[in-house]
C-alpha positions in Angstrom: 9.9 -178.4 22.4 10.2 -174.6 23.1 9.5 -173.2 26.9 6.8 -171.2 27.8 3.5 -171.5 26.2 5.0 -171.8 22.4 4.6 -175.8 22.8 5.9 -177.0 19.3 6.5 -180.7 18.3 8.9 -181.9 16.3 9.6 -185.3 14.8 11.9 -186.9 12.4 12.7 -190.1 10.7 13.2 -192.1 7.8 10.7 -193.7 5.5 12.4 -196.1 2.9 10.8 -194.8 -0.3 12.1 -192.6 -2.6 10.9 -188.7 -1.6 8.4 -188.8 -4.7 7.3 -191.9 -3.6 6.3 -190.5 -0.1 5.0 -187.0 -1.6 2.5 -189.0 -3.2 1.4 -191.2 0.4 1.0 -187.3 1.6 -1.2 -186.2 -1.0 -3.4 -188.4 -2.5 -6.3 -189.7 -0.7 -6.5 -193.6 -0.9 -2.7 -193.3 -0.2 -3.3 -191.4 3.0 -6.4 -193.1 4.3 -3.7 -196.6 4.1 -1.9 -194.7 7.2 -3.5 -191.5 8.7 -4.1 -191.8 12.2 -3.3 -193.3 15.2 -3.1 -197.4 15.3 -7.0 -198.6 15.2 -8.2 -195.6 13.6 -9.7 -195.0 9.9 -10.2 -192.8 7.6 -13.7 -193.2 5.6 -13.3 -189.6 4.3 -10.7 -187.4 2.8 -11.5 -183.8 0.7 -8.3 -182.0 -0.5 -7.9 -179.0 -2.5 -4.4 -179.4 -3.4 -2.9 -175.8 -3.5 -1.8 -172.8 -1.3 -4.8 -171.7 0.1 -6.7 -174.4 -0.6 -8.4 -176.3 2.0 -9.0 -180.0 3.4 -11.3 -182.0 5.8 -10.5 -185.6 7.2 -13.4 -187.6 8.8 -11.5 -190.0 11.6 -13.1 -193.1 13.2 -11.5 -194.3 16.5 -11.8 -197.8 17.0 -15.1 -197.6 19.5 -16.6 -194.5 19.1 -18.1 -191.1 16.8 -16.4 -190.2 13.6 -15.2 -186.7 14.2 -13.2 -184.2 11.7 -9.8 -182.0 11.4 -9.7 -179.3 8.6 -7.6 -176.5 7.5 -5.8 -174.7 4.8 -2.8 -175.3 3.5 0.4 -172.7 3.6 3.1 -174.3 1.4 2.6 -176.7 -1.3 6.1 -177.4 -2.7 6.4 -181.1 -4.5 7.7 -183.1 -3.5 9.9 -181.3 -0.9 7.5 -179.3 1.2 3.9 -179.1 2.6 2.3 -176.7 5.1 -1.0 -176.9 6.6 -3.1 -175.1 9.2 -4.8 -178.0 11.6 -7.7 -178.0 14.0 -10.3 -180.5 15.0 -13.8 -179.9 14.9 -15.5 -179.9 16.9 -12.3 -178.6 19.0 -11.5 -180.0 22.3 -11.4 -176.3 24.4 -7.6 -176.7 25.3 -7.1 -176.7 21.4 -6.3 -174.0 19.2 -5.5 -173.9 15.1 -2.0 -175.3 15.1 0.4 -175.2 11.9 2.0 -178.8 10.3 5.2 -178.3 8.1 6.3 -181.8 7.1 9.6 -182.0 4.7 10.7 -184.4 2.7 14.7 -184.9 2.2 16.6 -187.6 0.2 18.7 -190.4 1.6 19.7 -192.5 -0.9 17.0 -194.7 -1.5 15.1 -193.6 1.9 13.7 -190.4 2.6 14.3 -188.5 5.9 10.7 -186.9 6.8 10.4 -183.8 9.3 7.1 -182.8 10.9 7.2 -179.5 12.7 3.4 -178.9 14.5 2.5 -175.6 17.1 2.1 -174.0 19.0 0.0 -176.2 21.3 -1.9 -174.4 24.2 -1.1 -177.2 26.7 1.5 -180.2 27.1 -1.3 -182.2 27.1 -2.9 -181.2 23.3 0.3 -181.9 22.5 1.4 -185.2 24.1 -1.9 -186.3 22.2 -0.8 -184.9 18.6 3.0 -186.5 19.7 1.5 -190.0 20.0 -0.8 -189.9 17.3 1.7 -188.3 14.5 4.3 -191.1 15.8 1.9 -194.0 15.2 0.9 -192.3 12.0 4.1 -192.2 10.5 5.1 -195.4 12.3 2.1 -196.5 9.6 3.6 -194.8 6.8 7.2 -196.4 7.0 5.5 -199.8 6.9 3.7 -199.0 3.3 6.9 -199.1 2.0 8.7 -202.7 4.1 
């Protein structure tokens, strides 16, 4: 995490799939609603336009409450090594602000080592919340694949 107000998280680990194995979990839509979100939470709806400057929207369900959205454009599509995305909820929560989401995809062998970088964050607590919820989510992912 950097200092000042350019709050950025990072995270890192290993999913044991082969990389194009994972690309695919990242970019198609049944394969994405199977882990997306924090633990409890669904995804009834998922729009993707596939392609630099091309745009999605998830609909999210926590377990007791509204379905609400997240949306954006993405930067970088580069298969099955790369993919860059602009990311804000909507309605937004007024400590958030349009962040960016590079998440990178290395081989290991049979595993591949995945990389999220997200920010910047306005506040620690914007992004504690985006810390948790990208760890359970990829926690999720791993586990298609054990």
């Amino acid at each position: 995490m950097a200092a000042g107000r350019d709050l950025t998280l990072e995270l890192a680990g290993e999913v044991p799939a082969p990389r194009e194995a994972v690309w695919k979990a990242l970019i198609e839509p049944d394969e994405l609603a199977r882990w997306w979100g924090p633990n409890g939470f669904t995804t009834p709806s998922i729009e993707l336009d596939l392609r630099v400057g091309g745009g999605y929207r998830f609909a999210m369900q926590p377990p007791e409450g509204e379905v609400f959205h997240l949306s954006g454009a993405f930067t970088e599509v580069e298969p099955p090594a790369r993919l860059a995305y602009t990311f804000i909820w909507d309605p937004a929560n007024p400590d958030d602000q349009e962040t960016l989401a590079t998440l990178s995809l290395e081989e290991a062998g049979d595993s591949t080592r995945l990389a999220l970088v997200q920010g910047p964050f306005a506040t620690e607590e914007r992004l504690a919340l985006h810390r948790d919820g990208w760890t359970e989510s990829l926690e999720k992912l791993a586990s298609l694949f054990t």
